[in-house]
C-alpha positions in Angstrom: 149.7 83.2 -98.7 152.1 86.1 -97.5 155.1 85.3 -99.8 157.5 88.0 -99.6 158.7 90.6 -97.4 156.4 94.2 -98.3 155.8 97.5 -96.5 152.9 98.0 -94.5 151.4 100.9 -97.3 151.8 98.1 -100.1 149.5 95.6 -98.3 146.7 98.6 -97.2 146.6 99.7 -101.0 146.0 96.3 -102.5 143.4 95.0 -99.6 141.8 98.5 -100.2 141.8 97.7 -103.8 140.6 94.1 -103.5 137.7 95.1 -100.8 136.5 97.6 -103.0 135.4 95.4 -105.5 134.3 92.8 -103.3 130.7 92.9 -103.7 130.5 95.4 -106.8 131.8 95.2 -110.1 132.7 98.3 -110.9 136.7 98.9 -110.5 138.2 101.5 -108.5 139.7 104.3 -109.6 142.5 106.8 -108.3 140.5 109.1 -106.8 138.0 106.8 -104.9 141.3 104.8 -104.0 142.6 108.1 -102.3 139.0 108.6 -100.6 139.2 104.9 -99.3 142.8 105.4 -97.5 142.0 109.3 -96.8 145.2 110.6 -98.8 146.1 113.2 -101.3 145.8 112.1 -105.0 149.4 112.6 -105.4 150.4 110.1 -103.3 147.9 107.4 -104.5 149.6 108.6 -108.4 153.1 107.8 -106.6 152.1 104.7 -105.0 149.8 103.2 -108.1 153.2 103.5 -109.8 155.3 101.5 -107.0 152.7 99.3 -107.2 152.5 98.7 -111.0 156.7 98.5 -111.2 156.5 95.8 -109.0 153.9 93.4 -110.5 150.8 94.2 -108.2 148.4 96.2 -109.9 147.8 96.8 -114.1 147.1 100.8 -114.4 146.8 103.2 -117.4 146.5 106.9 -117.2 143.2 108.1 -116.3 141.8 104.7 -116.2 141.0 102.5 -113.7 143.3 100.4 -111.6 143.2 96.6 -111.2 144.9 94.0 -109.4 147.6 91.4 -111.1 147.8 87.7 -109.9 150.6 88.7 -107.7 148.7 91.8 -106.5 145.6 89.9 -105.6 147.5 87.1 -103.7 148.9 89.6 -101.4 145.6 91.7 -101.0 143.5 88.4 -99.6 146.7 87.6 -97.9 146.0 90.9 -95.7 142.3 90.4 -95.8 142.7 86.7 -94.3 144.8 88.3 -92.0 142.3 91.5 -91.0 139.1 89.5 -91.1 140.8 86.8 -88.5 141.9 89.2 -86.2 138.4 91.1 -86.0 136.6 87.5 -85.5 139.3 86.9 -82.4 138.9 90.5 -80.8 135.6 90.0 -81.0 134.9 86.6 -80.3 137.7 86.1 -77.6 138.3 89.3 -76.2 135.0 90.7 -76.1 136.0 94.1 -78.4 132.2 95.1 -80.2 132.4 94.9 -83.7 132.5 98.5 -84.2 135.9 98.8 -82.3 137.3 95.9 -84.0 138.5 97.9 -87.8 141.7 100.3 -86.0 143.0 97.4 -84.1 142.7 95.1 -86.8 144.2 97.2 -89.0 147.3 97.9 -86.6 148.2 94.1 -85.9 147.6 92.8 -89.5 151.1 94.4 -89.9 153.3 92.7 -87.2 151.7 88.9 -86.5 153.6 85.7 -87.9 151.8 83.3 -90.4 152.1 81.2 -88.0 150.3 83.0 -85.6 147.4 83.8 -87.8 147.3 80.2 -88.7 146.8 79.3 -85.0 144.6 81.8 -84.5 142.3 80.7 -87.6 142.0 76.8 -85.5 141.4 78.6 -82.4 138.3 80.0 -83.8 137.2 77.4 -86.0 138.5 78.0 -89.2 135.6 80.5 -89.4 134.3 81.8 -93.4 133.0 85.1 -92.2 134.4 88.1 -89.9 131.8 89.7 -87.7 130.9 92.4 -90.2 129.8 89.1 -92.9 132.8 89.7 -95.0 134.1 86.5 -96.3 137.2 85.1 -94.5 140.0 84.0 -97.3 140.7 80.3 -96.8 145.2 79.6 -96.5 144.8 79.0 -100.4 142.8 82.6 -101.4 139.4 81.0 -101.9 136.4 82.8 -100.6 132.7 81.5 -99.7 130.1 84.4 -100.3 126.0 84.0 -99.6 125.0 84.9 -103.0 123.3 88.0 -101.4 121.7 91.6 -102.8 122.6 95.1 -100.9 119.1 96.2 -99.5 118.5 99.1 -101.9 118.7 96.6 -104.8 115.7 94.6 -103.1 111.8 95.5 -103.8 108.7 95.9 -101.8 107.7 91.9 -100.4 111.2 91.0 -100.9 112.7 89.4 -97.5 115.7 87.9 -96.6 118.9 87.7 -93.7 120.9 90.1 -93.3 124.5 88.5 -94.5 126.8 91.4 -94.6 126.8 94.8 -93.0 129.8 97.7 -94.3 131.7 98.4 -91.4 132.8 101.4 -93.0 131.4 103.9 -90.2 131.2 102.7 -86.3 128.7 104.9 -85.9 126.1 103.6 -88.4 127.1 100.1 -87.1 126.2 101.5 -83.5 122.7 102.8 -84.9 122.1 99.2 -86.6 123.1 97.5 -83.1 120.5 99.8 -81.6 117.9 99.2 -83.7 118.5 95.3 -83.5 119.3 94.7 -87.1 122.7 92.7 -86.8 124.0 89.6 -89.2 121.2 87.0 -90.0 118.2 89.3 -88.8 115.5 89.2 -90.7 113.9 91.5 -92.4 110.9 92.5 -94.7 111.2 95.3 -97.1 107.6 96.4 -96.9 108.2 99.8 -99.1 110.6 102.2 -101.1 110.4 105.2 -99.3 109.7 108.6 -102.0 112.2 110.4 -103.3 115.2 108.4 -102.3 114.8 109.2 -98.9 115.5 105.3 -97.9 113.5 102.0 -97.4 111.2 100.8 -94.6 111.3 97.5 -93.6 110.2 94.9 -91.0 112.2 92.8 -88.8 110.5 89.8 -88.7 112.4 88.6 -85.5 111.4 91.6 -83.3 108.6 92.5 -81.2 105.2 92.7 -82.5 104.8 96.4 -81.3 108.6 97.1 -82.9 106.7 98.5 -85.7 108.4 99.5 -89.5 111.7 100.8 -89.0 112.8 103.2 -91.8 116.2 103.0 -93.1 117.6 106.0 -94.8 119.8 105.6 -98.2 123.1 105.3 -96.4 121.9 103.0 -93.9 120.1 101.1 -96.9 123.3 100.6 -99.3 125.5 99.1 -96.5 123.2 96.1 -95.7 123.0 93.2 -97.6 120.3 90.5 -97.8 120.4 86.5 -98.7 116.5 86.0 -100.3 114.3 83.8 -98.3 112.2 83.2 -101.3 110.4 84.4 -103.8 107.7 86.9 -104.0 105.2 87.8 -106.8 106.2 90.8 -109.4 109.4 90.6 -108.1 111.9 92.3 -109.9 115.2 91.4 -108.6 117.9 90.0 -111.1 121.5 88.4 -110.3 122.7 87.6 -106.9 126.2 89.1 -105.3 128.4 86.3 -104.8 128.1 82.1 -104.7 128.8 79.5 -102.7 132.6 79.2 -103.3 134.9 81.7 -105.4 138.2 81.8 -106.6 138.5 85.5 -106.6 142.3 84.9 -108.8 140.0 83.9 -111.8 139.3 87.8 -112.3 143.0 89.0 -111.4 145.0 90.3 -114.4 148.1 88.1 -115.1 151.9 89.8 -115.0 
């Protein structure tokens, strides 16, 4: 998918871009785009503007910024590419998935198509990195578990853990300890008061494991495929399907 020759900040701004709306709908903006990459808004205004003079991204003033068919080509390009190279660290050189994100991120940069390619049939053609993020197929498609983030679900809801934010190593450390990984399952047994989080049962663990309580932050970087149904249940539309063509939301230029 990696058509043309770009530099290295190019392909970090539009994978950040892409990722960011990967499982929301709301767009990013020019200040949470200079949060994601840890930069000063100045350079995000400078780069935003590289970006739109060469096709990648459609951005007004003081509105938010959005990937053209070009840009989002070269985002899952990079993503394919990231997501592939965590699976292999981890699943062939033994790296733990919350030291796979800096390496990734350095090597996405210098290997060959061809590499990644081989890479991708070494493992399997695998669909999801160890974090549950969906690995691009060669042609950009994508296969998300239509899924809900934790703090979306209600009390009696249950379901597998199918993608965790690998955002912070440190939280993914504490989940780790705690035995919550991808496809545990759990039980949200209550909503804890006043925001402070949501306690839950993993239905895999020990019988004397006892309720674990999950604080807000911990809460909105775990997401959930339902194992059913439940009575009263208030949960609405799901997070992804079983195949998408992300391109079909991608602005043309």
């Amino acid at each position: 998918m990696k058509q043309t020759a770009t530099s290295s900040s190019i392909e970090d701004y539009v994978k950040v871009i892409y990722a960011y709306t990967e499982w929301q709908d709301k767009p990013i903006t020019s200040t949470a785009l200079a949060t994601r990459l840890g930069v000063a808004n100045s350079s995000v205004s400078e780069m935003v503007r590289k970006l739109k003079d060469q096709g990648l991204v459609d951005h007004q003033p003081y509105s938010p910024i959005h990937l053209t068919e070009r840009g989002l080509t070269l985002a899952l390009s990079m993503v394919r590419r990231h997501r592939l190279l965590e699976t292999y660290l981890v699943s062939e050189l033994g790296y733990t998935w919350d030291e796979v994100h800096d390496e990734a991120e350095q090597l996405e940069h210098a290997v060959s198509e061809h590499f990644i390619e081989r890479m991708s049939a070494k493992l399997g053609h695998p669909t999801r990195d160890p974090h549950g993020d969906p690995i691009p197929d060669p042609e950009g498609r994508i296969i998300m578990a239509p899924s809900h983030r934790l703090d979306e679900l209600d009390a009696g809801h249950s379901g597998r853990v199918s993608r965790i934010s690998d955002h912070d190593p440190e939280l993914l450390r504490y989940l780790e300890k705690h035995g919550i990984g991808l496809d545990t399952a759990l039980l949200v047994l209550r909503l804890l008061p006043f925001g402070a989080g949501i306690e839950v049962q993993r239905l895999s663990a020990p019988h004397d494991a006892g309720p674990l309580a999950l604080a807000h932050e911990v809460a909105i970087s775990l997401w959930l495929t339902s194992s059913g149904t439940h009575s009263d249940c208030s949960v609405q539309d799901l997070t992804g399907g079983s195949l998408m063509n992300p391109h079909s939301g991608a602005t043309n230029s």
